[in-house]
C-alpha positions in Angstrom: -41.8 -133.2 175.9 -41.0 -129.8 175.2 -41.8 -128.4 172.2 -38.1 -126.5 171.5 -36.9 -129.7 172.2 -35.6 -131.4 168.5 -37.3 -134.1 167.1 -36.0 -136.6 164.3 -38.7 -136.1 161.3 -41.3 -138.6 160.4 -40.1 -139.7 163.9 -43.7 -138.8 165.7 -46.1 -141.3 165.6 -49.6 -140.9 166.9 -50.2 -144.3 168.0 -49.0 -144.3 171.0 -51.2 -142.0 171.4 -53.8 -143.9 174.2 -57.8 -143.0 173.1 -60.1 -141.7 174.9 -61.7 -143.7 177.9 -65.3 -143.0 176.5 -64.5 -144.7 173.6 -63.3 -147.3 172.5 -59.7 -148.0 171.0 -60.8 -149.7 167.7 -63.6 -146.7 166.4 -60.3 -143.9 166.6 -60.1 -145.5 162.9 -56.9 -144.6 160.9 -55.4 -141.6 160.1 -55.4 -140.4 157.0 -51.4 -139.1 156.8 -50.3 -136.5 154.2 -47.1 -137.6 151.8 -45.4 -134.1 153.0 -47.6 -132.9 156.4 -44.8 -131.9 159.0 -44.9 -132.9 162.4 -46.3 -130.8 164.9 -42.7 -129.4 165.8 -39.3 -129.7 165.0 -35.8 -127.9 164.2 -35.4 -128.8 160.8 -32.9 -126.2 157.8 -36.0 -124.3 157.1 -36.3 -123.4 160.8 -32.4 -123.1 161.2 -32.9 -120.3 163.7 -34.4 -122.7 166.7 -38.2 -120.5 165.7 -41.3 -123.2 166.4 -42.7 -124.2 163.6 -46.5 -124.2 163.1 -48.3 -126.6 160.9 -52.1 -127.4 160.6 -51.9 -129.3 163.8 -50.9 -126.7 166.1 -52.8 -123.4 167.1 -51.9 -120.1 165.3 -53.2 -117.5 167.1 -54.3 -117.3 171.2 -52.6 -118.1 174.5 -51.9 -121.6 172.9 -50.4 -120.6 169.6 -47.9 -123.3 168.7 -49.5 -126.0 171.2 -50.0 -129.1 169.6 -53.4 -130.2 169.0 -54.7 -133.4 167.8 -55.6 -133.9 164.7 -59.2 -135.2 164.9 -59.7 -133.7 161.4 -57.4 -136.5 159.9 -59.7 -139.2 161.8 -61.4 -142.1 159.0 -64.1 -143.4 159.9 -64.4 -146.4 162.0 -63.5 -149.3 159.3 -66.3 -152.0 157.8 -63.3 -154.6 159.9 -63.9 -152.6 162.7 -65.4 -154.7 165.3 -67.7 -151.6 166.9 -68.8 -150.9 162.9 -69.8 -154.5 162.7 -71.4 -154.9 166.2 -68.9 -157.2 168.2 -67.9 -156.6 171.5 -65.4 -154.4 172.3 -63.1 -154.0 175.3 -64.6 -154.7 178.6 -65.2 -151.4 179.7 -67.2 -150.0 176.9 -68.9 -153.3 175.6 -72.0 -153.8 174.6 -74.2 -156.9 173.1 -74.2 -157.0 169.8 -78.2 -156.9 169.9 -77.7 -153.4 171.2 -75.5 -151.8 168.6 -76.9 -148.7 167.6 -80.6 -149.5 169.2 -80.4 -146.8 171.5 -79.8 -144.0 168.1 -82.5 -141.2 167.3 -84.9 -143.0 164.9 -85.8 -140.3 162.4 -89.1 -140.7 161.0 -88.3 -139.6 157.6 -86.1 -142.9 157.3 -88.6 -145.1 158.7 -91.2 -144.0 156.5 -88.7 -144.4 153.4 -87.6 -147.6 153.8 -91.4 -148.6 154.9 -92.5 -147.5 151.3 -89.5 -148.8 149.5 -90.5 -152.6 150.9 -94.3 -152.0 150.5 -93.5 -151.0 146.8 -91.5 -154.4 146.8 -94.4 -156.2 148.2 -96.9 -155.0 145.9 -95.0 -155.6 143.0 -94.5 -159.5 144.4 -98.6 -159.3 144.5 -99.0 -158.3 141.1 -96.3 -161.0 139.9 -98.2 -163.4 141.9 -101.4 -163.1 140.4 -100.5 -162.7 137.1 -98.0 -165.5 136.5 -98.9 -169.3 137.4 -99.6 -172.4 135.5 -101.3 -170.2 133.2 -100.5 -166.5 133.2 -103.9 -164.3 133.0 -104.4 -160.8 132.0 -104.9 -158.3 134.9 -107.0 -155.7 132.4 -109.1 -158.6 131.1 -109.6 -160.3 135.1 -110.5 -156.9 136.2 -112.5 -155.3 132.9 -114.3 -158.3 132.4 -116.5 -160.1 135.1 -117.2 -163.4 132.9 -114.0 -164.1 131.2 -111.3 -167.1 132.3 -109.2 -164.8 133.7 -111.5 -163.3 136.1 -112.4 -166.2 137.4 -108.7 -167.2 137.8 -107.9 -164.0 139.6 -110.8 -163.4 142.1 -111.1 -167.3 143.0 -107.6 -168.4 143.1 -105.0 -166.5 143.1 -106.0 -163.1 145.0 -107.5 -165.3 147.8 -103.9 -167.5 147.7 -102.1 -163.8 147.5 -103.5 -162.4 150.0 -102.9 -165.6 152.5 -99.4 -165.2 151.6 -98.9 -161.8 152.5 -101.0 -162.3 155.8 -98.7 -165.5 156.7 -95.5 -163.9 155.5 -96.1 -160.5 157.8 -96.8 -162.6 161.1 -94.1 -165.0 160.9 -91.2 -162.7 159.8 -92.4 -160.2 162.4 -92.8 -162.8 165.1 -89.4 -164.1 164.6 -87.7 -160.3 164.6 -89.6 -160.2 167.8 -88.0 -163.1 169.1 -85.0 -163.1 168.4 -84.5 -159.9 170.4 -87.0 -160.9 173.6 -85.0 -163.9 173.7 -81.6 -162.6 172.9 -81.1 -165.5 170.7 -80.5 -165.1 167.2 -81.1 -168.4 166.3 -85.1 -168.7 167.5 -87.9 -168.5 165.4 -91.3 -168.0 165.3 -91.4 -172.0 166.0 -89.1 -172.2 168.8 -92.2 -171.7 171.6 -93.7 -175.5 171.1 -96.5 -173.1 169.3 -95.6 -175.0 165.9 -96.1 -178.3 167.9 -99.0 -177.8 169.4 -100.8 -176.7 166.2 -98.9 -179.1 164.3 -100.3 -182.3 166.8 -104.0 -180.8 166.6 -104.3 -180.2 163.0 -102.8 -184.3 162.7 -105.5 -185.2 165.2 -108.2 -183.6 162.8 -106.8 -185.3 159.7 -106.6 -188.4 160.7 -110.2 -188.6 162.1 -111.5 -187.2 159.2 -112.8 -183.9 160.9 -113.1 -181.6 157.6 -115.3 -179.3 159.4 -116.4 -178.2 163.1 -120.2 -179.5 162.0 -119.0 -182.9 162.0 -118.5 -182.6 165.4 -121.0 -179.9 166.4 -123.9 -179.7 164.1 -125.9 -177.0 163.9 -123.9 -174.3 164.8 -125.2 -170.7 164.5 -123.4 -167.9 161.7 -121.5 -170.1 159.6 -119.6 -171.7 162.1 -120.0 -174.8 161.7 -118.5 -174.6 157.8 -115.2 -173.8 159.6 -111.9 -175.8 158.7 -111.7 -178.9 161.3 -107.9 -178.9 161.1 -107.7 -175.5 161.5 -109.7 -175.0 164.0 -108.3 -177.7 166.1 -104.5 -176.4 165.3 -105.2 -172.6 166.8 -106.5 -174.7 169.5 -103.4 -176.7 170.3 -101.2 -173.7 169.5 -103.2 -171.9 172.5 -102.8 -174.4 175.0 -99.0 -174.8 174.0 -98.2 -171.5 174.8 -100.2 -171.3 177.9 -98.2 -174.5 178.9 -95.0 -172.6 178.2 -96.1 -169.5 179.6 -97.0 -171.0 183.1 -93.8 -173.5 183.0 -91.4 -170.3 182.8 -93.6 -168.1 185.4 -91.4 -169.2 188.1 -87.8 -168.2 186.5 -88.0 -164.6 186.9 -84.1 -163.8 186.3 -83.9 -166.7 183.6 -87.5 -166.4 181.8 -86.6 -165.9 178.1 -83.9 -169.3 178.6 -87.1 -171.2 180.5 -89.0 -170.5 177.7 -87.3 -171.8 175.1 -86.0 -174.6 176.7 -89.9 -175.4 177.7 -91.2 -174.4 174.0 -88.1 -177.1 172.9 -89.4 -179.7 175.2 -92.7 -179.4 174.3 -91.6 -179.8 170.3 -90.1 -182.7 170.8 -93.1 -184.5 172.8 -95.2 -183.5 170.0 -93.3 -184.5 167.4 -93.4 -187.9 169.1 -96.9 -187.5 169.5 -97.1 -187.0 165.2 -95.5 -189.8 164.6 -97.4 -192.1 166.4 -100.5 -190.7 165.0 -99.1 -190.9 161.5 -98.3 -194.6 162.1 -101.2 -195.4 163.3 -103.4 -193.7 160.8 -105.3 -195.0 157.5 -103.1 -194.8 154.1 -105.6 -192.7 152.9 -105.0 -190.3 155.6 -101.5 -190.0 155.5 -100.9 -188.0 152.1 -103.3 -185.3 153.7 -101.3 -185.0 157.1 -97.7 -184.9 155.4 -98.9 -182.1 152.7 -100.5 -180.4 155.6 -96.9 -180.6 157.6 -95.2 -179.4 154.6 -96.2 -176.2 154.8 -98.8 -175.3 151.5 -101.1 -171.8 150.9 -104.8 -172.7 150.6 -107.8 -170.8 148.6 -109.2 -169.2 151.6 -112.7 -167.3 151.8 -112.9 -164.0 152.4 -114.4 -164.4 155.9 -111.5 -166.5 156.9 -109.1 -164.2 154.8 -110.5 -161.2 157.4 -109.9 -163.0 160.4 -106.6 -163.8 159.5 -105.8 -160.2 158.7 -107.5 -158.4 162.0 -105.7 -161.3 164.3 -102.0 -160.8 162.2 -102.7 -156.5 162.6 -103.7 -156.6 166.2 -100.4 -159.1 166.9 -98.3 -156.9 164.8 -99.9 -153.5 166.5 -98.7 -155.1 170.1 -95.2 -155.4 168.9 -95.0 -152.3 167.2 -96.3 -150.7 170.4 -93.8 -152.3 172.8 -91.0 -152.4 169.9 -89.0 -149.6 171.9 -89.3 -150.9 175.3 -88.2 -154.4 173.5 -84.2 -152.4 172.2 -83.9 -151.8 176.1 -84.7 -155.4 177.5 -82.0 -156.2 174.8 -80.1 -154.9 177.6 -80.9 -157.4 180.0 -83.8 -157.6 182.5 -81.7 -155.2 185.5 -80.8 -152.6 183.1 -84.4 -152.2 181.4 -86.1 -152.0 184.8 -83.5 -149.6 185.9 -84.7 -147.2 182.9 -88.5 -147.9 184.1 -89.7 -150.8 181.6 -92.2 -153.3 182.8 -89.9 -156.3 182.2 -92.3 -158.7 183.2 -95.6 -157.6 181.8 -93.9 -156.1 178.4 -92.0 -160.0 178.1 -96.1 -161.6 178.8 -97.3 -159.1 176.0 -94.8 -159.7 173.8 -95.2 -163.7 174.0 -99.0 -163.5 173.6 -98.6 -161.3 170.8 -96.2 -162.9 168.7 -97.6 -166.7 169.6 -101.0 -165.7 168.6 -100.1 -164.5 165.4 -97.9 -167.6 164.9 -100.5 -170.0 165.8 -103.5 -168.0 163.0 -100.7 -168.7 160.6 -100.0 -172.1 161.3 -103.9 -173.1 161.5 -104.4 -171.7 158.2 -101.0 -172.9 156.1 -99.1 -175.5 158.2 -95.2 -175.6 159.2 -93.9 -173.0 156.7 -90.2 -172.6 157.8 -87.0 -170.1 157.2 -89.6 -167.4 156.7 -89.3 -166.0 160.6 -85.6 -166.8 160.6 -83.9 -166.0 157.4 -86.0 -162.9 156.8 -85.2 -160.9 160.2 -81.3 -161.9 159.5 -81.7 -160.7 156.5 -83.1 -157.0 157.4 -80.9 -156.8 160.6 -77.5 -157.0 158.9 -78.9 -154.5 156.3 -80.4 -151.8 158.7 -79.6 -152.4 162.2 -81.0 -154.1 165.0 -83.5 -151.4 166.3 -86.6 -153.4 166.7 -88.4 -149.9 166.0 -87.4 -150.3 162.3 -86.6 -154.1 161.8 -90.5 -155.2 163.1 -92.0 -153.1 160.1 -89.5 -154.0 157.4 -89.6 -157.5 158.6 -93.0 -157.8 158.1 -93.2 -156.6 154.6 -90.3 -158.4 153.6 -91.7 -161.7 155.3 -94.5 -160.8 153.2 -92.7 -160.8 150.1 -90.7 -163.6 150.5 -93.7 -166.1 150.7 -95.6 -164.2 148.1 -92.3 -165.0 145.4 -91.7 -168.3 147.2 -95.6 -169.9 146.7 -95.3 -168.2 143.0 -91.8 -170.4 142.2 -93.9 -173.2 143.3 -96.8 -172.8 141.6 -94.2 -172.0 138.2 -92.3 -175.7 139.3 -96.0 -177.4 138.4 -94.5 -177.3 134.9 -91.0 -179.1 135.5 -92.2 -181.8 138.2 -96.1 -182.5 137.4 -96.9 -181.6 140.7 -97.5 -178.4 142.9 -94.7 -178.8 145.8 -95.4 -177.1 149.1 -94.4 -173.8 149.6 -92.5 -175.1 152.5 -89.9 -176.9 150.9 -89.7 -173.9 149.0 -88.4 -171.7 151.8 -86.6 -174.3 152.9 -85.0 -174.6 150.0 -84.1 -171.3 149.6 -83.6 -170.5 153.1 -81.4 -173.5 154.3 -78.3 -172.5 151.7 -78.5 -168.9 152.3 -78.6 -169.0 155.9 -75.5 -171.7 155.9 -74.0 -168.6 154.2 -74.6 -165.9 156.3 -72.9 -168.1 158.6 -70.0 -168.8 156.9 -69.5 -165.2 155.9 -69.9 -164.4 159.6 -67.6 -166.8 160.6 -64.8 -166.1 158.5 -62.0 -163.1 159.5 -62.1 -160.0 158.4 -65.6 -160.1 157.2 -68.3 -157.7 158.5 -71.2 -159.2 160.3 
């Protein structure tokens, strides 16, 4: 069109206007359109004389004075409904998974550092309510000022050592499932979802119902303490371990279709041990069976400090292998071409990654049972919040896991006083987690929400 030529006002409309093909239709947002802003050119009584008028649009000065030029400056934001904003795909040309969404941004390190402090503030102030408050709150000056008081005894013999196993738990699993969840490009899978939870499940059972409270009832005499380890636990890191290399060795074959071998293989496996429980629960003594469904449950024990430090170094080294790989783990969200196409290791960063993240879930499982919701609801949580750059969410994930199980064994240990009876802390999270999840869903689910 030429620009003498006359144009009816408030006749010009920029959306016909067709974006640009590097990006995509929906994140042009809206314009923001002045009550009186003329249009870029027109014959109108104040320019009676046919002269072009100029507005903000159009260039004043230069060889393309008058020209009309868009008006980018006018351009919102893409919306919160906008389906790029809230991680959908787009059109087929510039889609992406949603995993992906923003993964591949400069990580600043002054916002990773914030946010890492802001959550390790929140999970020290879950530790102090956690030892202070109980069945019988204590006094931290008097636990700490005075060596032979009630309250220090509280504190240093049962609720640090409880505190501190909740916070060790809580970081592995939440940080196992954000690990997941993006190595198997499923948001739905947990720390669980590898038979892991099986196996240690079945071998812990095992121990319980023969009665195996410690390794020296089955070898006596054992060198450095060992043989005052737990039975059950023992026998549940075991199981765990030869779960995962079952899985491991099942999927070796699938190259192109490893993450979906897995965890239909880690599936499988759950359901033959669950099988395998429930036979050994039925054919166990009655006196047996209370110890094997509390263990199930999921329930923080007062752990030494030898087998407090072993937790800890196992959880850090497993946490230190997916912080390590965390960037290489944004591209395989990818898919397996693309991220060997930009020079990651696919297969040897996916082996690391499973090690890593079943090893820590198999120390936390010996130690506290089937704790649930706590790798899954936590990671959801964090990802909605901040993104899904596994650089950030690992971190955050594991201090919020850590809080989470911290608050959730304290509301069970405060619940003594309404029931009679300490619950587990897994129905706890379960409790929590199951209503809030069904939420997210729903909120997911429903139009015109953002993700």
């Amino acid at each position: 069109m030429h620009p003498w030529i006359a144009v009816p006002r408030r006749s010009f409309s920029l959306r016909a206007w067709s974006p640009a093909p590097s990006r995509p239709s929906c994140c042009l947002g809206r314009l923001r359109r002045r009550r009186h802003s003329p249009i870029p050119w027109s014959t109108s009584p104040s320019s009676a004389r046919g002269r072009r008028r100029t507005s903000r649009t159009c260039a004043s000065w230069g060889p393309k004075a008058g020209r009309w030029r868009p008006p980018w400056r006018w351009m919102a934001p893409p919306s919160a409904t906008c389906s790029c904003a809230r991680g959908d795909d787009v059109s087929p040309g510039d889609a992406r998974p949603r995993a992906t969404v923003g993964a591949g941004r400069r990580l600043r390190a002054s916002r990773v550092l914030g946010l890492c402090a802001a959550f390790l503030g929140l999970t020290l102030v879950a530790f102090a309510f956690a030892v202070r408050f109980g069945e019988q709150p204590i006094s931290l000056m008097a636990a700490l000022g005075d060596a032979g008081s009630s309250d220090a005894v509280i504190f240093w013999s049962l609720r640090l050592p409880r505190a501190l196993l909740g916070v060790i738990v809580g970081a592995g699993l939440a940080a196992s499932g954000a690990t997941l969840q993006g190595l198997l490009r499923n948001p739905l899978a947990d720390p669980f979802v590898l038979g892991v939870s099986g196996g240690a499940a079945l071998g812990a059972t095992l121990a319980l119902a023969l009665g195996l409270a410690t390794v020296g009832q089955v070898a006596p005499g054992l060198a450095g303490g060992l043989e005052r380890l737990s039975g059950p636990a023992l026998l549940a890191f075991l199981g765990a371990g030869a779960s995962v290399f079952f899985v491991l060795a099942a999927s070796r074959g699938h190259a192109a279709r490893a993450p979906y071998a897995a965890l239909l293989t880690g599936v499988v496996f759950n359901a033959f041990a669950s099988a395998a429980i429930t036979l050994v629960k039925t054919l166990s003594a009655p006196d047996r069976l209370g110890e094997i469904l509390y263990w199930l449950a999921g329930t923080l024990g007062y752990e030494r400090g030898a087998t407090l430090g072993l937790a800890a170094l196992l959880q850090g080294g497993a946490l230190a292998v997916m912080l390590a790989l965390s960037g290489q783990l944004n591209l395989m969200t990818l898919g397996d071409e693309d991220a060997q196409t930009l020079g990651v290791p696919v297969a040897r960063t996916r082996r690391l990654l499973l090690l890593a993240t079943s090893a820590s879930v198999a120390g936390a499982v010996a130690l506290t049972g089937l704790i649930g919701f706590v790798g899954l609801i936590v990671p959801h949580l964090l990802r909605l919040a901040f993104g899904p750059d596994q650089r950030l969410l690992i971190p955050l994930s594991a201090l919020g896991g850590a809080a989470f199980l911290v608050l959730a064994d304290l509301l069970a240990r405060l619940s003594f006083a309404f029931f009679g009876a300490e619950p587990p802390v897994g129905v706890i999270t379960a409790m929590l987690g199951g209503p809030l999840f069904i939420g997210l869903l729903s909120r997911r689910g429903s139009p015109g929400t953002q993700a």
